[in-house]
VOPA-618936 format. One line per field, with one value per residue (C-alpha): x, y, z; residue number from 1; residue in three letters. Coordinates in nm, 3 decimals, always signed. Layout:
xx (X_...)
yy (Y_...)
zz (Z_...)
pos (NUM_...)
code (ALA_...)
END
This chain:
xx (+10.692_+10.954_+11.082_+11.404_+11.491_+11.394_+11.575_+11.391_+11.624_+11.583_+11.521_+11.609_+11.579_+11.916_+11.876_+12.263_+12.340_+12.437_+12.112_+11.934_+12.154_+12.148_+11.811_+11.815_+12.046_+11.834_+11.517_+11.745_+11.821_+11.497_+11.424_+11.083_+10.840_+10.615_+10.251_+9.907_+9.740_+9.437_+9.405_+9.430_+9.452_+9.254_+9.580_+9.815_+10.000_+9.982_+10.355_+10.328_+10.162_+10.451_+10.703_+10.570_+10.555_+10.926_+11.053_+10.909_+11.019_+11.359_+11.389_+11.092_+11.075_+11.300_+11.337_+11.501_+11.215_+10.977_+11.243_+11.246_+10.829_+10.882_+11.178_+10.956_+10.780_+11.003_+11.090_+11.250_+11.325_+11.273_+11.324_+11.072_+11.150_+11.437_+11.189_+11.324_+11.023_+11.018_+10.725_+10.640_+10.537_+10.384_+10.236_+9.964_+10.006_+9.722_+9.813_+9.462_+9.478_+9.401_+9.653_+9.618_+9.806_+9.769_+9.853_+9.853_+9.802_+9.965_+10.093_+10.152_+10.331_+10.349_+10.374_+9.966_+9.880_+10.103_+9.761_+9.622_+9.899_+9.788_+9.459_+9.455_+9.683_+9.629_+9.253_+9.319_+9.567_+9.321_+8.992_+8.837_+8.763_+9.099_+8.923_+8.934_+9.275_+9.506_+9.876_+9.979_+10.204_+10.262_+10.437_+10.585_+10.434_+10.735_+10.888_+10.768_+10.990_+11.236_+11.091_+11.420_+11.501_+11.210_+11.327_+11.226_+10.917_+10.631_+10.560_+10.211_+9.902_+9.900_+10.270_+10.245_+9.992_+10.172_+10.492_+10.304_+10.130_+10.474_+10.596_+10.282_+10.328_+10.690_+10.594_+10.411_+10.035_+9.837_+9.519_+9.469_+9.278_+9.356_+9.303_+9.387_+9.312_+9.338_+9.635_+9.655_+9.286_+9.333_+9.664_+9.485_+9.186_+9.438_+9.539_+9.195_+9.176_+9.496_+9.450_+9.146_+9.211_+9.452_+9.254_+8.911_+8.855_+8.908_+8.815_+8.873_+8.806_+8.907_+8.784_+8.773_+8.513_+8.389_+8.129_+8.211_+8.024_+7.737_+7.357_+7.200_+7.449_+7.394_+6.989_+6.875_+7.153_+7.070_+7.128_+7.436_+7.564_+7.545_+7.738_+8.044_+8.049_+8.051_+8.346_+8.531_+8.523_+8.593_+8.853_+9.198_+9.394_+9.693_+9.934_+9.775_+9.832_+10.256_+10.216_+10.097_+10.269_+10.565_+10.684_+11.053_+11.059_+10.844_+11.106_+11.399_+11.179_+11.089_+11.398_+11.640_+11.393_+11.228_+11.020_+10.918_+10.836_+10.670_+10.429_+10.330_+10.232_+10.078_+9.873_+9.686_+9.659_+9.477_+9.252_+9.164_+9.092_+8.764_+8.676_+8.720_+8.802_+9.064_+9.422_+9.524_+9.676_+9.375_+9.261_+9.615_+9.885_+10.137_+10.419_+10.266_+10.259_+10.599_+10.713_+10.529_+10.713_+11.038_+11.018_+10.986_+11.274_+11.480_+11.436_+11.423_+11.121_+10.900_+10.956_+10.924_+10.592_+10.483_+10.557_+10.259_+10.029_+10.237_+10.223_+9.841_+9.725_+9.969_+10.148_+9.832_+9.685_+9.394_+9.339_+9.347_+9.198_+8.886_+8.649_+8.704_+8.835_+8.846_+8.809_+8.823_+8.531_+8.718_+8.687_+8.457_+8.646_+8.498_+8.594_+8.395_+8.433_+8.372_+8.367_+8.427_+8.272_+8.446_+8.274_+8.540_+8.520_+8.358_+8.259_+7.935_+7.780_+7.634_+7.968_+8.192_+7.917_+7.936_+8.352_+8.336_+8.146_+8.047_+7.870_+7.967_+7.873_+7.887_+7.903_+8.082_+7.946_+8.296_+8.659_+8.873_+9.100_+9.326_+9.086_+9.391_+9.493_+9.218_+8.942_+9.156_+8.915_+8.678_+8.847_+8.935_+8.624_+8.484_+8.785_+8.740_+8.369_+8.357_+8.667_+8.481_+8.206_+8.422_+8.678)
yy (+15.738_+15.951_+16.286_+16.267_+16.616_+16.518_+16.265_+15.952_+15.631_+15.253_+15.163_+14.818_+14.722_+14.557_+14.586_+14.521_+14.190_+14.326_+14.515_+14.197_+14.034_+14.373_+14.300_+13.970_+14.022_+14.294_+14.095_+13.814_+14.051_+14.229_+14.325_+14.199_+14.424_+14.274_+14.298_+14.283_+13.974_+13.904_+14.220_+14.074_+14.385_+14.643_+14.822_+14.742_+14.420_+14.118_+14.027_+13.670_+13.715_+13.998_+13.749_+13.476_+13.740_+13.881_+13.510_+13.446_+13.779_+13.662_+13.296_+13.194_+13.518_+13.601_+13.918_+13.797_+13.626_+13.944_+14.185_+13.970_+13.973_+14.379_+14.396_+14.204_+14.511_+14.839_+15.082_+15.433_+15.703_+16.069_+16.485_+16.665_+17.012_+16.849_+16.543_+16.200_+15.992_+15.643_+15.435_+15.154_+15.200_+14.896_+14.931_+14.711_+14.496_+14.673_+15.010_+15.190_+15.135_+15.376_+15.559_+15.538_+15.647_+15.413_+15.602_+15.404_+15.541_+15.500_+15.264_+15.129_+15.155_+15.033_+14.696_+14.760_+14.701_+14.395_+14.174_+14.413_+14.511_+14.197_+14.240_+14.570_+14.616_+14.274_+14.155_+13.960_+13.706_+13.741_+13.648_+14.019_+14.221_+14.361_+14.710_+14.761_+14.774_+15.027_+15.147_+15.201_+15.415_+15.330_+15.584_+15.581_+15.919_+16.107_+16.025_+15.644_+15.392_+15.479_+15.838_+15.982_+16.118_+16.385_+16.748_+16.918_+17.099_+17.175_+16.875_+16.865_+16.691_+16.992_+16.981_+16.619_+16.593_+16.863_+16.625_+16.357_+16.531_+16.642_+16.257_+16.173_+16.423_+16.294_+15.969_+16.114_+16.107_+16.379_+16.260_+16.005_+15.852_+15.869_+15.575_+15.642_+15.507_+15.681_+15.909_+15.834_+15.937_+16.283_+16.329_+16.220_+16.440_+16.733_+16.607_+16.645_+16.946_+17.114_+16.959_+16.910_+16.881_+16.602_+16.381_+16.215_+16.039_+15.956_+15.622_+15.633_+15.393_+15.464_+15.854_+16.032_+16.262_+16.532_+16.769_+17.128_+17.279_+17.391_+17.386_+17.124_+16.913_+16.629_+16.613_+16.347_+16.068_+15.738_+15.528_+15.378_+15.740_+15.805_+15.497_+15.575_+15.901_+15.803_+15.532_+15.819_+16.023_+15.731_+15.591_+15.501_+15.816_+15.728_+15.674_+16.020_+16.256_+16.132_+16.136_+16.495_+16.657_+16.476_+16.287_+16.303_+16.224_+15.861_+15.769_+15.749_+15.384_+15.292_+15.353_+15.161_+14.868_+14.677_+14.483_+14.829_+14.929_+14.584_+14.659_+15.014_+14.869_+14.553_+14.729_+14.929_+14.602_+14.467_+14.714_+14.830_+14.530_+14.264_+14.086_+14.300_+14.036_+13.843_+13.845_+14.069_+13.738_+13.642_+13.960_+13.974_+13.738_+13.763_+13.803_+14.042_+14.257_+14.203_+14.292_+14.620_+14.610_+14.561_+14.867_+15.105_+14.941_+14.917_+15.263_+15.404_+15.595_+15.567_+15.908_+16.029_+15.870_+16.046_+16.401_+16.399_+16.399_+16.726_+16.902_+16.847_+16.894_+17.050_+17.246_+17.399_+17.475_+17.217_+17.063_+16.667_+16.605_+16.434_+16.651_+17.029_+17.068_+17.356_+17.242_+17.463_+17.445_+17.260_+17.380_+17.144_+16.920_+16.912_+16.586_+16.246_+16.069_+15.709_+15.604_+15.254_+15.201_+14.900_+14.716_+14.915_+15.258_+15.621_+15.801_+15.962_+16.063_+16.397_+16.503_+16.352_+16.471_+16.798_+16.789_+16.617_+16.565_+16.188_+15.964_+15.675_+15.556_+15.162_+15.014_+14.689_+14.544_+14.348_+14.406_+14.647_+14.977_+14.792_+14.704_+14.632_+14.349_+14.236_+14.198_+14.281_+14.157_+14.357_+14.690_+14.576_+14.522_+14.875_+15.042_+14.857_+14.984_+15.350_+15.408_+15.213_+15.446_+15.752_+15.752)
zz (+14.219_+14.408_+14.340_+14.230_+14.408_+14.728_+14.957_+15.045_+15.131_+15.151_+15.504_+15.670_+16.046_+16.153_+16.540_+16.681_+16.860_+17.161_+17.196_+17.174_+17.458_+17.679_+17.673_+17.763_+18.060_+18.182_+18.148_+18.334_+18.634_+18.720_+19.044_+19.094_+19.357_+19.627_+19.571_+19.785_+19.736_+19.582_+19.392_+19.057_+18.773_+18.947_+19.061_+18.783_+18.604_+18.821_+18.942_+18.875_+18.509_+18.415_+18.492_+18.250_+17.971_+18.079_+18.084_+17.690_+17.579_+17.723_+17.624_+17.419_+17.153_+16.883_+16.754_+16.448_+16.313_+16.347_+16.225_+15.921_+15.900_+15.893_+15.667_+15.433_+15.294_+15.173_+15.406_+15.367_+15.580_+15.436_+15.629_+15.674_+15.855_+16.017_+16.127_+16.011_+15.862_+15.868_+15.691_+15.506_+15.139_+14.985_+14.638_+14.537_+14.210_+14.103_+13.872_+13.979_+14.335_+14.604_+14.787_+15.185_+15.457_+15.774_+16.112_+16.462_+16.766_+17.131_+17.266_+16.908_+16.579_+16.230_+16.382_+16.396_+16.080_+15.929_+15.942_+15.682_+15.463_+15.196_+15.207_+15.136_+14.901_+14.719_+14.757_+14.465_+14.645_+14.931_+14.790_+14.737_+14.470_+14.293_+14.215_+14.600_+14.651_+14.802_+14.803_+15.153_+15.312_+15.659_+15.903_+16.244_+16.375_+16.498_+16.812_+16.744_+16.670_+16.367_+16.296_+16.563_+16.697_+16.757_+16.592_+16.937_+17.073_+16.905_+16.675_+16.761_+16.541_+16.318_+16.203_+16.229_+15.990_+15.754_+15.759_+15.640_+15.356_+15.263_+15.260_+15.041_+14.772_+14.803_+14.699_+14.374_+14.551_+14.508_+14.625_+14.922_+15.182_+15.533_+15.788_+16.153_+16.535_+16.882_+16.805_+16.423_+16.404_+16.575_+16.353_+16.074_+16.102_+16.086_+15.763_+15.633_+15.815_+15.634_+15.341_+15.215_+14.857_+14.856_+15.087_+14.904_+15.230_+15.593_+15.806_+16.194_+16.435_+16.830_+16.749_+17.070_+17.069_+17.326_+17.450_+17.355_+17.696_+17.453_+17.582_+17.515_+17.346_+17.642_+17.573_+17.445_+17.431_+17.407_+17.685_+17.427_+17.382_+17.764_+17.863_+17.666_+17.788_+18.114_+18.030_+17.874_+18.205_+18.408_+18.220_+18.405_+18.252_+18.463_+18.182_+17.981_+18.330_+18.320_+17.887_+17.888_+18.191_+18.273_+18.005_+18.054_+18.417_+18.310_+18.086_+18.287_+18.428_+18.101_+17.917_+18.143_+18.242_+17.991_+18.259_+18.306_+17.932_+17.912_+18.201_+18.109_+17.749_+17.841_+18.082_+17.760_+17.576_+17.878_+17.960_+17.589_+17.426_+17.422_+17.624_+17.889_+18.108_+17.896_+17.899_+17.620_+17.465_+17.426_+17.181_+16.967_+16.931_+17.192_+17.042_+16.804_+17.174_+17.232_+16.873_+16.935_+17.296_+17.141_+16.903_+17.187_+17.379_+17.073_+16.961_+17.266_+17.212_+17.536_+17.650_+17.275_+17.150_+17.499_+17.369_+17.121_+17.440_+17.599_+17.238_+17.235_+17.606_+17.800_+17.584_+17.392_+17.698_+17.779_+18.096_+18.140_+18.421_+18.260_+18.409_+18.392_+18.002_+17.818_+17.442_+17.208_+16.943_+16.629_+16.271_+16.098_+15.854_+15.508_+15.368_+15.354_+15.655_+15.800_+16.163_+16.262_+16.606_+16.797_+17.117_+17.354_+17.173_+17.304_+17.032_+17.020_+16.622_+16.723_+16.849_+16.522_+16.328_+16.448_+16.398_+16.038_+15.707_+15.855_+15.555_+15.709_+16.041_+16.145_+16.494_+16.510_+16.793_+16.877_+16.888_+17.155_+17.039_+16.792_+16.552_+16.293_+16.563_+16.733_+16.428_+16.131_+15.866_+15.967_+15.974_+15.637_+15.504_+15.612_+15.466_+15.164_+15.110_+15.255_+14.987_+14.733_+14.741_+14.839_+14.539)
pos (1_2_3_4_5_6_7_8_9_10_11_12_13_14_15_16_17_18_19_20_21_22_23_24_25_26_27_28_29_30_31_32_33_34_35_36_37_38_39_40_41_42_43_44_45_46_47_48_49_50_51_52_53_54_55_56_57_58_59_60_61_62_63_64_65_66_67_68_69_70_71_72_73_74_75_76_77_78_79_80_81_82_83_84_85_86_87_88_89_90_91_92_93_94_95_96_97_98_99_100_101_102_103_104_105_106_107_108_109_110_111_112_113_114_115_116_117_118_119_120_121_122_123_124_125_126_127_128_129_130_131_132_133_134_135_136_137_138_139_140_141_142_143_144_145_146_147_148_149_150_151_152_153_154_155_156_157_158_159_160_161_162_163_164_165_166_167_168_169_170_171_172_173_174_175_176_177_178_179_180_181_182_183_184_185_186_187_188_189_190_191_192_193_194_195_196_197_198_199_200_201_202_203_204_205_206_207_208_209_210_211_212_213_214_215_216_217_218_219_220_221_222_223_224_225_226_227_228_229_230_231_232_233_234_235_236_237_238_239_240_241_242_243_244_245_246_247_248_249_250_251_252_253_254_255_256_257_258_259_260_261_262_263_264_265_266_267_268_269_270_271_272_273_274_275_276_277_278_279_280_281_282_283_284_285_286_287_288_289_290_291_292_293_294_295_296_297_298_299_300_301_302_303_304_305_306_307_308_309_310_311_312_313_314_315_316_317_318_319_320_321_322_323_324_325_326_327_328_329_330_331_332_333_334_335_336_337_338_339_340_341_342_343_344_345_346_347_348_349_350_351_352_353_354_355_356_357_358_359_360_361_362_363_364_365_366_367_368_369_370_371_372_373_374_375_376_377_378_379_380_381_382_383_384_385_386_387_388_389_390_391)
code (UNK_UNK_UNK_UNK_UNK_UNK_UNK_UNK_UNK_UNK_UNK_UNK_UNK_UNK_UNK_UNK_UNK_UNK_UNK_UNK_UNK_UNK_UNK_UNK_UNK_UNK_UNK_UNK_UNK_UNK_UNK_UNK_UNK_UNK_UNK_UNK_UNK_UNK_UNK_UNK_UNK_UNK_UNK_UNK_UNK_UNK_UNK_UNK_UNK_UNK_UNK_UNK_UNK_UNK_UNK_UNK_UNK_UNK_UNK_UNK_UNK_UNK_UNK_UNK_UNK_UNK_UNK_UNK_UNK_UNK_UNK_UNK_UNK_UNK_UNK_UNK_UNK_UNK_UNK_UNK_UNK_UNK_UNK_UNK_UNK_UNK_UNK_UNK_UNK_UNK_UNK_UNK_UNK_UNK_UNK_UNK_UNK_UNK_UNK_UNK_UNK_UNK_UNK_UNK_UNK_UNK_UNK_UNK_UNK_UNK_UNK_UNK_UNK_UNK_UNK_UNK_UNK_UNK_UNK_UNK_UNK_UNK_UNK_UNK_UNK_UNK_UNK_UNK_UNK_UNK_UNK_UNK_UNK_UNK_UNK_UNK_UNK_UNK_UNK_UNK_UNK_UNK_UNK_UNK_UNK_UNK_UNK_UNK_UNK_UNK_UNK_UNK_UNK_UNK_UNK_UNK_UNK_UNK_UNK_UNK_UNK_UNK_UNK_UNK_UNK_UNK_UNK_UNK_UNK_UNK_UNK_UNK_UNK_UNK_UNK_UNK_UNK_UNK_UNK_UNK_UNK_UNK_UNK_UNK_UNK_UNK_UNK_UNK_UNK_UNK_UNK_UNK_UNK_UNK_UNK_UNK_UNK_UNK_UNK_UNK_UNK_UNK_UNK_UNK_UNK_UNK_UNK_UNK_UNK_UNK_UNK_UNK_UNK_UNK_UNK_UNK_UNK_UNK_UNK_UNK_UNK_UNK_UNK_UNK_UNK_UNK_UNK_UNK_UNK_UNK_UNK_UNK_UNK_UNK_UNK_UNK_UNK_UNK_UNK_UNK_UNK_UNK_UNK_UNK_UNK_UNK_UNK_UNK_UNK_UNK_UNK_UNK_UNK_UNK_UNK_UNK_UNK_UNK_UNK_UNK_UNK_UNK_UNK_UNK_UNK_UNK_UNK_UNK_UNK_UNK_UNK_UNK_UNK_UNK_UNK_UNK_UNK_UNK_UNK_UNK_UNK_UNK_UNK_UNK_UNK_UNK_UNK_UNK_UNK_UNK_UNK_UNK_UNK_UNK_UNK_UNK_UNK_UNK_UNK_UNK_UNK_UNK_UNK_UNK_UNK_UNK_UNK_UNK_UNK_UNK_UNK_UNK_UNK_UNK_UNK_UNK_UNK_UNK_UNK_UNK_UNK_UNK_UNK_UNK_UNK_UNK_UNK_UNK_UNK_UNK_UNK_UNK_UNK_UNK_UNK_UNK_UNK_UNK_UNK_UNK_UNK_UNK_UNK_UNK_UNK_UNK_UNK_UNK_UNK_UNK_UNK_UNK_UNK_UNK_UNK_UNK_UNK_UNK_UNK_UNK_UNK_UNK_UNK_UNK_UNK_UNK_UNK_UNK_UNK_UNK_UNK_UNK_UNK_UNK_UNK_UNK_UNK_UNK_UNK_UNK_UNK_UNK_UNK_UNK_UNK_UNK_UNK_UNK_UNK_UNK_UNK)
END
């Protein structure tokens, strides 16, 4: 399937011993803060329940066994521009299947989507329908995990999205569908955007979508519709304010302390996941969260995986302060699209239908952000049929 004339390599993760026992010893010497009692999670991780998670992640996890789980499917690594690519490419047994592209969002990474990998691409060894499989291609955006380091500025959604169309017609694939959440579903809606003839279809759950300051576009929501609009303006953007405008002076915590990179990840599995009042162990394994955690610390890629947010707020101009944003009106994609609509998520229809060509809308009614994680069979399932009907 790959072009001889362009470069794509065999990837394995082989994370160094001593990285592993830095880790460790830093975990081991922490310098635990004081905290006000009684508050619980309303200002931030509770000290007592970081510690427990610190103290597994340093005695009780091993990274061995879920490097292994990774290195189970083929990797490569390709250049884009300059951009190093890493990704998963896992062909189905089946010769007609699908291609899709899977793309995660923040604060996440390929490590998202290891509950679907066999049953999409093999329904047959899962109990579904063999004419509904898929070959996937699985990238860290860049900046996240092994797609270092970043090339430099400007590697916004647009470029992003034309790097990855580049890796797909790499691999031989000319026409594709697109699957994305949060960030992966704004990167992947570019893709459509740019490329509209190599993509039959695109699924998004997580979208994010706003009002364009247009009359009239708030009349007549339904008491549903005005709900998550209100959740999206009062949503704890703490962690999007330091992402978009000052992601290099975060790092310098998160980089050197990985109680520190723990805390400001767990926190987003907490408060984006269902139940809303659940531990986020309770949504997704936890040491599926601290194989996620471990990438970032690994790689080094907290202040990285931040610059997406500077490219696409700060740096193109618009305002994050949640209240006062100047959007500008988007170009309307063309291409068949489905919207998954978890228990946690914001979107509103009018608003994605006025963005995209939406044929597919369906409101879970459970599940948080990371659909792949939290309700995996699911998000499966509606992938399976919107592409079903779509190709």
């Amino acid at each position: 399937m790959t072009n001889p004339h362009e470069s794509v390599h065999p990837f394995r993760i082989d994370v160094p011993q001593d990285q592993i026992d830095d880790l460790r010893v830093r975990l081991a010497a922490t310098r635990w803060p004081d905290e006000l009692p009684g508050v619980g999670w309303a200002r931030g991780v509770p000290v007592d329940y970081l510690k427990g998670l610190a103290e597994h992640w340093r005695t009780g996890y091993d990274w061995r066994v879920h490097e292994a789980e990774l290195n189970e499917h083929p990797q490569f690594r390709t250049e884009v521009d300059g951009q190093n690519i890493h990704f998963l490419h896992v062909r189905s047994p089946e010769p007609d299947a699908v291609p899709l592209l899977l793309l995660h969002g923040w604060p996440g990474g390929v490590v998202d989507f290891l509950d679907v990998i066999g049953p999409l691409s093999n329904p047959r060894a899962h109990g579904g329908d063999p004419s509904s499989a898929f070959h996937l291609v699985i990238p860290s955006l860049p900046g996240f995990g092994f797609s270092t380091p970043l090339d430099g500025p400007g590697m916004n959604a647009p470029r992003v999205a034309d790097t990855l169309a580049v890796v797909m017609s790499r691999l031989g694939y000319a026409r594709y569908g697109v699957h994305g959440y949060d960030m992966g579903a704004w990167v992947g809606r570019q893709v459509g955007l740019r490329h509209p003839r190599n993509v039959l279809g695109m699924h998004f759950n997580a979208l994010v979508t706003v009002p364009m300051g247009v009359e009239g576009e708030m009349d007549g929501l339904s008491e549903v519709e005005q709900e998550r609009w209100e959740r999206m303006e009062n949503f704890n953007d703490g962690y999007l304010q330091c992402n978009s405008k000052r992601p290099q002076t975060v790092t310098y915590g998160l980089h050197d302390s990985p109680v520190g990179q723990l805390a400001w990840i767990v926190e987003k599995f907490k408060e984006l996941t269902m139940p809303e009042d659940c531990l986020p162990e309770e949504a997704i394994d936890r040491d599926r969260i601290l194989t996620d955690v471990s990438v970032y610390w690994f790689t080094g890629t907290a202040g990285s995986a931040a610059q997406l947010y500077y490219e696409e707020i700060s740096a193109s101009g618009w305002s994050a302060d949640g209240e006062q944003q100047e959007w500008a009106a988007p170009a309307r994609g063309t291409v068949p699209t489905a919207v998954l609509v978890s228990a946690h998520d914001v979107a509103v229809r009018r608003w994605a239908e006025r963005d995209d060509n939406v044929v597919r809308w369906t409101e879970l009614g459970k599940g948080g952000h990371f659909l792949s994680l939290e309700e995996p069979e699911a998000l499966v399932a509606d992938i399976r049929e919107f592409f079903e009907k779509t190709g």
